[in-house]
mmCIF file of the C-alpha atoms, coordinates in Angstrom:
data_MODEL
# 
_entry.id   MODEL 
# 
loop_
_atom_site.group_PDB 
_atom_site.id 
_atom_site.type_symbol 
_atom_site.label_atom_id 
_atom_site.label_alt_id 
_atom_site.label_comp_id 
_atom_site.label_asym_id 
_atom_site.label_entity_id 
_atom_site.label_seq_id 
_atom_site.pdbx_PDB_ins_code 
_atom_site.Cartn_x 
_atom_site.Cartn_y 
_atom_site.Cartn_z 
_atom_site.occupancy 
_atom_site.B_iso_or_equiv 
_atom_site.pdbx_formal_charge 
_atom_site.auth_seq_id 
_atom_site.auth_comp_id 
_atom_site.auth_asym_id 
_atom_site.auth_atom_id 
_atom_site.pdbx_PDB_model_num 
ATOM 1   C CA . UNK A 1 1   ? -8.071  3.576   -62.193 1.00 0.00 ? 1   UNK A CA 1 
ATOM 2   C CA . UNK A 1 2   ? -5.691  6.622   -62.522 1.00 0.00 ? 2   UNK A CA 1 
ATOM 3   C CA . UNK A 1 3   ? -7.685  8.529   -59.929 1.00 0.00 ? 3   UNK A CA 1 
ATOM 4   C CA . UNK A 1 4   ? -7.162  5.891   -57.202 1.00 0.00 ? 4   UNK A CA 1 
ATOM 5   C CA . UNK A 1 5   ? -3.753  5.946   -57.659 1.00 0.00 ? 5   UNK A CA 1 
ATOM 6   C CA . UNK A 1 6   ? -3.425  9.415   -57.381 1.00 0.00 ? 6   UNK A CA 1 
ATOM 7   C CA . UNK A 1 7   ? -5.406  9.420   -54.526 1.00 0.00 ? 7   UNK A CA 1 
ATOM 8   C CA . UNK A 1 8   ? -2.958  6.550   -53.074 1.00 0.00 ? 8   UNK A CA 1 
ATOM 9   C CA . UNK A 1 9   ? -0.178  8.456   -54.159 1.00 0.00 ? 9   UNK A CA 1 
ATOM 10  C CA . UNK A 1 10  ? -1.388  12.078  -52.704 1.00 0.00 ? 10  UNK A CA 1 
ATOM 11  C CA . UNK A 1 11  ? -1.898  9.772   -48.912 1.00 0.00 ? 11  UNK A CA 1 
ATOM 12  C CA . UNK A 1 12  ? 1.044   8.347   -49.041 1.00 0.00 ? 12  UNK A CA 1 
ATOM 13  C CA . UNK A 1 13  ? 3.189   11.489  -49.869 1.00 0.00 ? 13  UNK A CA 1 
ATOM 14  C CA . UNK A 1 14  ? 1.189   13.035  -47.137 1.00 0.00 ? 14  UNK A CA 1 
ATOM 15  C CA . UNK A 1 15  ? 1.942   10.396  -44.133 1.00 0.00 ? 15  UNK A CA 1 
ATOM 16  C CA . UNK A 1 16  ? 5.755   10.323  -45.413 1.00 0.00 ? 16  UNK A CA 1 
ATOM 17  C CA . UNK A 1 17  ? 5.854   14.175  -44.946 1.00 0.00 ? 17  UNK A CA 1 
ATOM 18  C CA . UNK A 1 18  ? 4.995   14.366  -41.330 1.00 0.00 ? 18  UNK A CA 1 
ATOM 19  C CA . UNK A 1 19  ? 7.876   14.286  -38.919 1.00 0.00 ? 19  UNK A CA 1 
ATOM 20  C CA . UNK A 1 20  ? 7.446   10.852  -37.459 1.00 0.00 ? 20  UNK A CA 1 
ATOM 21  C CA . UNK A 1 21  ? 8.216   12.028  -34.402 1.00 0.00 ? 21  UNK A CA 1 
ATOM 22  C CA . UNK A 1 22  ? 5.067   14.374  -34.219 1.00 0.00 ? 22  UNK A CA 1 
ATOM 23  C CA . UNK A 1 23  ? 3.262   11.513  -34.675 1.00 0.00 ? 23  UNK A CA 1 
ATOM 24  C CA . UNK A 1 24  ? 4.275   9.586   -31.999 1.00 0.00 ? 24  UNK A CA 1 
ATOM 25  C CA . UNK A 1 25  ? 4.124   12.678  -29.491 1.00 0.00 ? 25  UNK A CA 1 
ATOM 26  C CA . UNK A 1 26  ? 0.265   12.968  -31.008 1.00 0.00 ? 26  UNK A CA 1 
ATOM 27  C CA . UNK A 1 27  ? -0.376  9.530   -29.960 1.00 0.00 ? 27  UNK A CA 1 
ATOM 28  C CA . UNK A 1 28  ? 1.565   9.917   -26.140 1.00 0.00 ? 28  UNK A CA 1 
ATOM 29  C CA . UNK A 1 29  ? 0.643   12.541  -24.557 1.00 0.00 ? 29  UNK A CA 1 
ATOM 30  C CA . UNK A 1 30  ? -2.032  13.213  -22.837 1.00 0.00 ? 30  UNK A CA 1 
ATOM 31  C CA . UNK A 1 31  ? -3.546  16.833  -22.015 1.00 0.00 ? 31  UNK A CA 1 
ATOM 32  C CA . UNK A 1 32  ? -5.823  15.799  -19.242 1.00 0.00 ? 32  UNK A CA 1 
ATOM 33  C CA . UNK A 1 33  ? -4.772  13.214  -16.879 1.00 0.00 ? 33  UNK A CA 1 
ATOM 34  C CA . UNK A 1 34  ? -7.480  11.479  -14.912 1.00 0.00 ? 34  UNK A CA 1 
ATOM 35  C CA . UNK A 1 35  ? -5.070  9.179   -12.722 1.00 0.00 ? 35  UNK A CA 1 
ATOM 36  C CA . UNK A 1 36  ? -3.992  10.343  -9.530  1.00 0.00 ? 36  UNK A CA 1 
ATOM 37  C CA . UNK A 1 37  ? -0.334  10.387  -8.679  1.00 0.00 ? 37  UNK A CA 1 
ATOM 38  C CA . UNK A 1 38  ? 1.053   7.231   -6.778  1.00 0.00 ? 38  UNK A CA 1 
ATOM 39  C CA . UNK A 1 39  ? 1.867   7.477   -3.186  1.00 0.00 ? 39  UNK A CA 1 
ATOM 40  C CA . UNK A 1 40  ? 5.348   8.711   -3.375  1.00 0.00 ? 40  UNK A CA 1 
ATOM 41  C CA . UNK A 1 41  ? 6.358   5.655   -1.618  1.00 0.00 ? 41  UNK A CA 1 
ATOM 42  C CA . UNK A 1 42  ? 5.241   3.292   -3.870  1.00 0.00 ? 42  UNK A CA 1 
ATOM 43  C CA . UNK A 1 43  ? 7.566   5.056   -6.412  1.00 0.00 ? 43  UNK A CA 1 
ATOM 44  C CA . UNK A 1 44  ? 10.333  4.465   -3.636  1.00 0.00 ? 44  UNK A CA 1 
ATOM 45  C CA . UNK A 1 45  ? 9.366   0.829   -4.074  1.00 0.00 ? 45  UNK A CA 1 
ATOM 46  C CA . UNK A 1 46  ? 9.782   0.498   -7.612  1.00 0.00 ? 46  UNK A CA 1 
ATOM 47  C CA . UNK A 1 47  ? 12.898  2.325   -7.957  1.00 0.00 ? 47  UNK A CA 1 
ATOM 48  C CA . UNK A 1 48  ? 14.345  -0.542  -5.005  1.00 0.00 ? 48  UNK A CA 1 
ATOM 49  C CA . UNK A 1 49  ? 12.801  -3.217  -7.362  1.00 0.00 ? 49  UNK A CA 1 
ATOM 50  C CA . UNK A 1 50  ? 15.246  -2.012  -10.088 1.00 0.00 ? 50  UNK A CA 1 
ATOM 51  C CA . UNK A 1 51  ? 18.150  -1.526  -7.728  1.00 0.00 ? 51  UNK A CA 1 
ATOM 52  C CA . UNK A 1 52  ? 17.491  -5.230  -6.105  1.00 0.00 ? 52  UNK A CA 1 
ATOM 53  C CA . UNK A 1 53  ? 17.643  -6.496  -9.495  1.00 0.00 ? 53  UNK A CA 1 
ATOM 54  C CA . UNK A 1 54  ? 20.473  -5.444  -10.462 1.00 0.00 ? 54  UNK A CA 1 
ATOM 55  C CA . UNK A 1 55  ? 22.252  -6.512  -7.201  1.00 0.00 ? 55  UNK A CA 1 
ATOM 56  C CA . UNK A 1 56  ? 20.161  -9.764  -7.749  1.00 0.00 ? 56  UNK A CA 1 
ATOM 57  C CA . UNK A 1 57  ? 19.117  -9.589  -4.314  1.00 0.00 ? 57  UNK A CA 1 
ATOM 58  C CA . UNK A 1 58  ? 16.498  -12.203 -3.979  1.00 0.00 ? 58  UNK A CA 1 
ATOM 59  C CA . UNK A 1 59  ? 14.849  -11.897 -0.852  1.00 0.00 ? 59  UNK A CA 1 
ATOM 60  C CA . UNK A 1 60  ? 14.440  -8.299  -0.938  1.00 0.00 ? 60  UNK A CA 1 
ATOM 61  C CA . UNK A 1 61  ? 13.327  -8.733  -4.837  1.00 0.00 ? 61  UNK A CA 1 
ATOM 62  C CA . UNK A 1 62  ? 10.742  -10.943 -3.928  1.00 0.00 ? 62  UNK A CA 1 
ATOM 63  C CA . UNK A 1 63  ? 8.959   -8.959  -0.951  1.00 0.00 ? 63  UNK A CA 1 
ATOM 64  C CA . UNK A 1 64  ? 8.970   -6.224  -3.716  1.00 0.00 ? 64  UNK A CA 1 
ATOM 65  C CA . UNK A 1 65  ? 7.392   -7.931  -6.222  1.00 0.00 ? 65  UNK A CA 1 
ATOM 66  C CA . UNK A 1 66  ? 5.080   -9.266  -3.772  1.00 0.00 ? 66  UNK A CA 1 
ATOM 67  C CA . UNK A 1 67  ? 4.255   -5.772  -2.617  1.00 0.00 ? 67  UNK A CA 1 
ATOM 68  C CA . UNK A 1 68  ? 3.705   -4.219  -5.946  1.00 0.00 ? 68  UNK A CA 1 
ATOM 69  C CA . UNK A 1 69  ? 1.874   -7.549  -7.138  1.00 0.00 ? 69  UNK A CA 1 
ATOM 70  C CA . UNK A 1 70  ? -0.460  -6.491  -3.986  1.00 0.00 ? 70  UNK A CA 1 
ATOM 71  C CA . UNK A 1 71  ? -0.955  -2.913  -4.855  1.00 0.00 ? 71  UNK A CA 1 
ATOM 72  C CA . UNK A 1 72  ? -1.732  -3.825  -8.312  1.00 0.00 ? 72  UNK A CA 1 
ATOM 73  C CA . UNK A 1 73  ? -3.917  -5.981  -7.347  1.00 0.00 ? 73  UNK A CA 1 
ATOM 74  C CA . UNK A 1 74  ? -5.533  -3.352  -4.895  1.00 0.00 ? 74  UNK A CA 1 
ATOM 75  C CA . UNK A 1 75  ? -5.860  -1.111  -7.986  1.00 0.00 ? 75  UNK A CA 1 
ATOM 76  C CA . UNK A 1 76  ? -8.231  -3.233  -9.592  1.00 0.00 ? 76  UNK A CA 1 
ATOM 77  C CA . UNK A 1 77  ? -10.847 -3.084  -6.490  1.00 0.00 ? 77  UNK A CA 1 
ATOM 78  C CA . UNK A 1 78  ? -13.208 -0.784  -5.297  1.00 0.00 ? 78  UNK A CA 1 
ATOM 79  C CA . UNK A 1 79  ? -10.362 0.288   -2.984  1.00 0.00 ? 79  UNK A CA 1 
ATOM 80  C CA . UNK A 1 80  ? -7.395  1.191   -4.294  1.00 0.00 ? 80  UNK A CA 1 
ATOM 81  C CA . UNK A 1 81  ? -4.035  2.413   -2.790  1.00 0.00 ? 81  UNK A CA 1 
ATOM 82  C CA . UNK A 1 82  ? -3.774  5.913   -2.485  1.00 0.00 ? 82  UNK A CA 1 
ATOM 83  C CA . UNK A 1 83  ? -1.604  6.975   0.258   1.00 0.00 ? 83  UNK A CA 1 
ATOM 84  C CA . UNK A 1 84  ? 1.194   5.929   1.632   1.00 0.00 ? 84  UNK A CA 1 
ATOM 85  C CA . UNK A 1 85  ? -0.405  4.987   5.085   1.00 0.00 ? 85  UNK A CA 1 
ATOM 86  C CA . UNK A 1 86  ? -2.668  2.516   3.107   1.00 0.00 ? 86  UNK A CA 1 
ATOM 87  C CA . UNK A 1 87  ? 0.645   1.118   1.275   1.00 0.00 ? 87  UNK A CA 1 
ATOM 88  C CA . UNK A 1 88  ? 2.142   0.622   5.146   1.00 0.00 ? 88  UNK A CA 1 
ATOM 89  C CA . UNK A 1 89  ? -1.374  -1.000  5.816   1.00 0.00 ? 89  UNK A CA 1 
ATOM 90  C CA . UNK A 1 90  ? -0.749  -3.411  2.776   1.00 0.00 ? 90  UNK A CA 1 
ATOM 91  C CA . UNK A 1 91  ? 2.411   -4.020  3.313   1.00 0.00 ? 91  UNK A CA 1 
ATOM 92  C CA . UNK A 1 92  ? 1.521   -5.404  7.205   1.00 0.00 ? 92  UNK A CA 1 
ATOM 93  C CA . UNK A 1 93  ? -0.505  -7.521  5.773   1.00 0.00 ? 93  UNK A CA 1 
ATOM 94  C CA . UNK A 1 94  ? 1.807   -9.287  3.353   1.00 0.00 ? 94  UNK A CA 1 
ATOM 95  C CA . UNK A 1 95  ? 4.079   -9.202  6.593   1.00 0.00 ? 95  UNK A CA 1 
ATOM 96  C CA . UNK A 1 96  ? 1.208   -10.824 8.793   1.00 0.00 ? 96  UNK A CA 1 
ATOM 97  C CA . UNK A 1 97  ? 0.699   -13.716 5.896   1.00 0.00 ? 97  UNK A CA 1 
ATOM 98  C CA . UNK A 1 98  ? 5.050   -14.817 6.173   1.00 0.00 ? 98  UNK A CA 1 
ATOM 99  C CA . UNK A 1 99  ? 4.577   -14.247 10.219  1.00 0.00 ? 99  UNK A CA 1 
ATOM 100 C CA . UNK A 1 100 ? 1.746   -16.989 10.066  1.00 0.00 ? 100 UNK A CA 1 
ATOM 101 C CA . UNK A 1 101 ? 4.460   -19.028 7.519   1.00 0.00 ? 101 UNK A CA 1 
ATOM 102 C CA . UNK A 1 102 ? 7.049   -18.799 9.730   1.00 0.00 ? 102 UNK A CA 1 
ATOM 103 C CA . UNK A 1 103 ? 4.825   -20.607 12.253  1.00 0.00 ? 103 UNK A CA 1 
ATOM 104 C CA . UNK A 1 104 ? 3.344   -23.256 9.774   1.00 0.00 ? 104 UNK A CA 1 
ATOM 105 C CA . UNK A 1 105 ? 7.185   -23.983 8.681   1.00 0.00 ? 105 UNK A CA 1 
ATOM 106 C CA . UNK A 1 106 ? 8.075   -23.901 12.255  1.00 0.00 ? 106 UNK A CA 1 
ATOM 107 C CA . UNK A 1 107 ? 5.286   -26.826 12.888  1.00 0.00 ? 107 UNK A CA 1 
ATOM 108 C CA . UNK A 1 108 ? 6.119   -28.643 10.105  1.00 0.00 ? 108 UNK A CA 1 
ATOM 109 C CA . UNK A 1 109 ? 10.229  -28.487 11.113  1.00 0.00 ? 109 UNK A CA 1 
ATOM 110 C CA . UNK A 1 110 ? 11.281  -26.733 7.792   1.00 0.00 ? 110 UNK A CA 1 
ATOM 111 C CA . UNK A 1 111 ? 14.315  -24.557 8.807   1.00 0.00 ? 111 UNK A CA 1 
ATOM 112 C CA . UNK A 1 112 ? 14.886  -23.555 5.610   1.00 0.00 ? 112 UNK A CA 1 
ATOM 113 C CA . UNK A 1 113 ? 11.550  -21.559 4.958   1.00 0.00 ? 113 UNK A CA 1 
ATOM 114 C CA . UNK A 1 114 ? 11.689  -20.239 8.759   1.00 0.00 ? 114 UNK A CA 1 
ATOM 115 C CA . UNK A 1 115 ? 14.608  -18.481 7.933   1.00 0.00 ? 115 UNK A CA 1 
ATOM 116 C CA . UNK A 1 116 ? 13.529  -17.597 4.532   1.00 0.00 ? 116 UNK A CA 1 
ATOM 117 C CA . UNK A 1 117 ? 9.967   -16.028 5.955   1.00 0.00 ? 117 UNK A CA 1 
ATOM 118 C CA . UNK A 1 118 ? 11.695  -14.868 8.529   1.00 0.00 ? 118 UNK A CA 1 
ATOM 119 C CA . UNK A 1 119 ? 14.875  -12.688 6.168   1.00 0.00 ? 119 UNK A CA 1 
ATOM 120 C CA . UNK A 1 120 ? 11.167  -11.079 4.412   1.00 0.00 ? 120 UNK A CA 1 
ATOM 121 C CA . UNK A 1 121 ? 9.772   -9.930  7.601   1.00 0.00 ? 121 UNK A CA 1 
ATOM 122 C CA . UNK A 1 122 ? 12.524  -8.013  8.112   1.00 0.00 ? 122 UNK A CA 1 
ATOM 123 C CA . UNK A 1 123 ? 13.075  -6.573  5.014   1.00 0.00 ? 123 UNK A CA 1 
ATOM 124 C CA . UNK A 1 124 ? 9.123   -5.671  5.532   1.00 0.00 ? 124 UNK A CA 1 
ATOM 125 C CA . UNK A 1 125 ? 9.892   -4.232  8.376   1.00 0.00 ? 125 UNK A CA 1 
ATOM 126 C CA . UNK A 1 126 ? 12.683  -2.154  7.001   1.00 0.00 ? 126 UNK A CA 1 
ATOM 127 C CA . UNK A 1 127 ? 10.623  -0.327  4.593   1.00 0.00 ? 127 UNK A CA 1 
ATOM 128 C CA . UNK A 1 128 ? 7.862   0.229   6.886   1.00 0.00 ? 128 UNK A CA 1 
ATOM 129 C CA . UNK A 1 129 ? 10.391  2.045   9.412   1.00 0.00 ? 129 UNK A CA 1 
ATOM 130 C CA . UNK A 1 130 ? 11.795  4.252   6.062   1.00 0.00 ? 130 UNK A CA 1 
ATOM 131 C CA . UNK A 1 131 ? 8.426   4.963   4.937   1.00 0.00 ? 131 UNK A CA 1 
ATOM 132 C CA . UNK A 1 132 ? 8.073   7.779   6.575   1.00 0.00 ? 132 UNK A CA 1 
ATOM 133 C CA . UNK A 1 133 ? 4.516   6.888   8.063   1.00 0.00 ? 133 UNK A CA 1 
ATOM 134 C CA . UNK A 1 134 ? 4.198   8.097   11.805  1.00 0.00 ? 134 UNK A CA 1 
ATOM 135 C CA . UNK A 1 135 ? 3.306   4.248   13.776  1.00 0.00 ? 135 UNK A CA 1 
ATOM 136 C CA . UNK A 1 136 ? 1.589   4.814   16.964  1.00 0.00 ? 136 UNK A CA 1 
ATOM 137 C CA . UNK A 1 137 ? 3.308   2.415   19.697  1.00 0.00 ? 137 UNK A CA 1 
ATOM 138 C CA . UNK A 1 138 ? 0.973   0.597   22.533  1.00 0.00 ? 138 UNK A CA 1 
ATOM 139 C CA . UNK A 1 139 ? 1.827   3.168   24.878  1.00 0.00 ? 139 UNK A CA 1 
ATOM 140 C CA . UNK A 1 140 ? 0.981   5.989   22.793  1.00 0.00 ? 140 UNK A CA 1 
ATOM 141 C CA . UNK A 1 141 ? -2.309  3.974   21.588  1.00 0.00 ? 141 UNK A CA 1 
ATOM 142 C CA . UNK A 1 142 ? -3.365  3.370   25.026  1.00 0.00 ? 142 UNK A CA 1 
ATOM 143 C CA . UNK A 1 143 ? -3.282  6.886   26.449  1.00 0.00 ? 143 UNK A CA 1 
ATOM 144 C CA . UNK A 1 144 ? -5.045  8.217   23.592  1.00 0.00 ? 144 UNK A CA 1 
ATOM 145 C CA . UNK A 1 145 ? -7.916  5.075   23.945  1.00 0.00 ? 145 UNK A CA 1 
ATOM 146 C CA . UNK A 1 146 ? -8.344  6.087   27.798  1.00 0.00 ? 146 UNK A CA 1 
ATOM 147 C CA . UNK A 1 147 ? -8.486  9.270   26.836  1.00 0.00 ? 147 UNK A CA 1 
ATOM 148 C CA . UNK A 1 148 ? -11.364 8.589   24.499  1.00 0.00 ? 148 UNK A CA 1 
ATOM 149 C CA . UNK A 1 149 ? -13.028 6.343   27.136  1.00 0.00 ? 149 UNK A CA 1 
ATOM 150 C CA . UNK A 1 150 ? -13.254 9.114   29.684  1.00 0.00 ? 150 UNK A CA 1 
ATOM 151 C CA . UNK A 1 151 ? -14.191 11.901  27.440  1.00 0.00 ? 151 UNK A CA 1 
ATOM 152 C CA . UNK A 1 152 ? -17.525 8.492   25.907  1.00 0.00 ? 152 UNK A CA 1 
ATOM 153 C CA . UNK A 1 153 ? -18.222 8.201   29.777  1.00 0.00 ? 153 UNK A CA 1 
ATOM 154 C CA . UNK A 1 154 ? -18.716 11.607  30.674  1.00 0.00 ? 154 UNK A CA 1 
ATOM 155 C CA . UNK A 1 155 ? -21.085 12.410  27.582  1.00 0.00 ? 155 UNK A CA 1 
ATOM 156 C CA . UNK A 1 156 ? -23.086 9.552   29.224  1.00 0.00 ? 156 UNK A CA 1 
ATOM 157 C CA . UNK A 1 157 ? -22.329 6.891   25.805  1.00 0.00 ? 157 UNK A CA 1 
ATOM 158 C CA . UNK A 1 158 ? -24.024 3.745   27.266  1.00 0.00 ? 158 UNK A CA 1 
ATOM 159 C CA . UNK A 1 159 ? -21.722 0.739   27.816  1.00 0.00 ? 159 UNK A CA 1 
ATOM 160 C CA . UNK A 1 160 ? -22.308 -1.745  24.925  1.00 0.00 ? 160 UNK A CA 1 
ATOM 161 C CA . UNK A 1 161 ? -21.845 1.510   22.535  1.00 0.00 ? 161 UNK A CA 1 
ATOM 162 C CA . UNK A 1 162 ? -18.535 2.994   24.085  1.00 0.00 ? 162 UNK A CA 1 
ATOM 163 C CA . UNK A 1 163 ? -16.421 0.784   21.809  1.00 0.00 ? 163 UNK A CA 1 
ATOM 164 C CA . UNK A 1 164 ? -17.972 2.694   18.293  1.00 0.00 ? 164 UNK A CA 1 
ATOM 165 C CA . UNK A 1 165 ? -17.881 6.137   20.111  1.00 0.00 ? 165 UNK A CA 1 
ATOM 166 C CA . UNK A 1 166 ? -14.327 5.447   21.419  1.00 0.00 ? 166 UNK A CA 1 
ATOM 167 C CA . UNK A 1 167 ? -13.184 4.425   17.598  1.00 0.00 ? 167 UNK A CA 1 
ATOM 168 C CA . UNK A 1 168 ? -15.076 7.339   16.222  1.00 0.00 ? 168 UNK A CA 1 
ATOM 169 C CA . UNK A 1 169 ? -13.484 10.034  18.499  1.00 0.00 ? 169 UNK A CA 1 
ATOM 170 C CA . UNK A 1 170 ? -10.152 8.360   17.723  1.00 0.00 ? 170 UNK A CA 1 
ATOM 171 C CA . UNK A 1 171 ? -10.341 8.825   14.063  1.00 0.00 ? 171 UNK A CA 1 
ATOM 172 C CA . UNK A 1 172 ? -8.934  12.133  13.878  1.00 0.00 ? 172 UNK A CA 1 
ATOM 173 C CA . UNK A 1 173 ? -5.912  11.591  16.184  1.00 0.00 ? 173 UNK A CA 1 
ATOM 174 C CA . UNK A 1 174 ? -4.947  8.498   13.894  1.00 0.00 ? 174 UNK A CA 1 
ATOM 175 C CA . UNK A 1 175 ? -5.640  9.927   10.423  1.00 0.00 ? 175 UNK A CA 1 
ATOM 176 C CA . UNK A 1 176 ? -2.358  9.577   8.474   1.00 0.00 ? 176 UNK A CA 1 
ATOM 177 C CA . UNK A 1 177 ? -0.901  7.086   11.019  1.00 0.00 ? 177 UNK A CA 1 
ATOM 178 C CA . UNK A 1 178 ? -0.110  3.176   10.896  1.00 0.00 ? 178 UNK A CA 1 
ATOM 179 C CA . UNK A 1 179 ? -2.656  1.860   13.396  1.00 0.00 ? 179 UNK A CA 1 
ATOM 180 C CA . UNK A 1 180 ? -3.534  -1.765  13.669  1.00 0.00 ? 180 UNK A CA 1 
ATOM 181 C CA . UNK A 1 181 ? -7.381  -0.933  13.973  1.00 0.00 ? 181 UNK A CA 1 
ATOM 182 C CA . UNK A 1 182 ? -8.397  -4.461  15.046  1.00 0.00 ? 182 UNK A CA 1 
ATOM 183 C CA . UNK A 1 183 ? -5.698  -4.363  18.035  1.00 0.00 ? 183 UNK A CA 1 
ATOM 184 C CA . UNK A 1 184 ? -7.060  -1.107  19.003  1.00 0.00 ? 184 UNK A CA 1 
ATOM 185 C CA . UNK A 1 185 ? -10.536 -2.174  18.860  1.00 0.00 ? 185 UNK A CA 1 
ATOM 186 C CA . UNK A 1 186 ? -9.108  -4.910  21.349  1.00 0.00 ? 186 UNK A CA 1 
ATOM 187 C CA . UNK A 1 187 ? -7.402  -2.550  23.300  1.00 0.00 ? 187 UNK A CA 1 
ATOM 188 C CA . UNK A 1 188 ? -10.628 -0.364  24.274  1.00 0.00 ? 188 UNK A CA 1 
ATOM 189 C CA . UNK A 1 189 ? -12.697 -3.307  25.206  1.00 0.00 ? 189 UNK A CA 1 
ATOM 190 C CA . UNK A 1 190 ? -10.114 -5.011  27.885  1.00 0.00 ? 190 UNK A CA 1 
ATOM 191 C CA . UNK A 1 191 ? -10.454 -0.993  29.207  1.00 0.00 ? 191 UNK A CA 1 
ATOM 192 C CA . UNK A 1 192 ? -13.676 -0.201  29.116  1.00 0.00 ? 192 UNK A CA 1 
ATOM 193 C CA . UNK A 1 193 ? -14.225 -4.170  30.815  1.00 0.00 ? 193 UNK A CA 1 
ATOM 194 C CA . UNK A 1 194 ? -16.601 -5.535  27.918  1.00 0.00 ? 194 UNK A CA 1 
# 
């Protein structure tokens, strides 16, 4: 009986003599890291989060929450956000959803979600336009497509094919930009006539 309270005794004095802080710094850190860093606009994102709600900004809170409820979401696929480009590309798509709520509000004569919808697509907009993501304009996306087309024609691509070959000589010129790949797919069949 004497021994085991020794023993309890000798563990006790033991735990009580390490610096509790060196215990907590034991259990914290990490050596190795096997996460990769977060786009450094998503970091952009959550510092506005904090600022927006403090100012209790509520629109701008909830496209933020709704954008990092997204990514989060994102993080648990096969998929997950990387880069800022795909952020931009997530963040169009939360856009494109309140675009097609505008409309249904619009239908069903509710003025007071238009304008709601309507106050988030712009604060969408805002951060794609400061997230420093190079967006390709029609113009721009239309000379480079022809461009393509030409270069798919002269290497003797057969007709039905030219779309694919046109996409795949394009990926390099778009890499790292905000493209709207289904509107570009679009684009190169009303060209090539298909």
């Amino acid at each position: 009986m004497s021994m085991l309270s020794a023993l309890r005794t000798s563990q006790h004095s033991c735990i009580s003599r390490t610096p509790f802080s060196s215990i907590l710094m034991q259990r914290a850190s990490r050596c190795y890291s096997t996460e990769d860093t977060p786009p450094p606009f998503l970091q952009k994102i959550k510092a506005d989060l904090k600022t927006a709600m403090r100012a209790k900004d509520t629109p701008r809170l909830s496209v933020l929450r709704a954008i990092l409820s997204a990514n989060l979401n994102a993080s648990k696929t096969a998929s997950p956000i990387q880069t800022d480009v795909q952020l931009v590309a997530l963040i169009r798509r939360i856009q494109k959803s309140a675009q097609d709520a505008v409309e249904d509000a619009k239908t069903a004569g509710r003025d007071d979600l238009v304008n709601k919808e309507m106050e988030q697509v712009r604060i969408m907009d805002e951060y794609i336009a400061g997230s420093g993501v190079q967006t390709l304009g029609e113009a721009e996306l239309k000379t480079l497509a022809q461009d393509a087309i030409e270069a798919s024609k002269a290497a003797g691509i057969a007709t039905k094919a030219i779309v694919g070959d046109v996409m795949k000589r394009l990926a390099g010129a778009l890499e790292g930009k905000d493209v709207d790949r289904k509107a570009l797919a679009a684009m190169i069949k009303e060209l090539v006539g298909q």
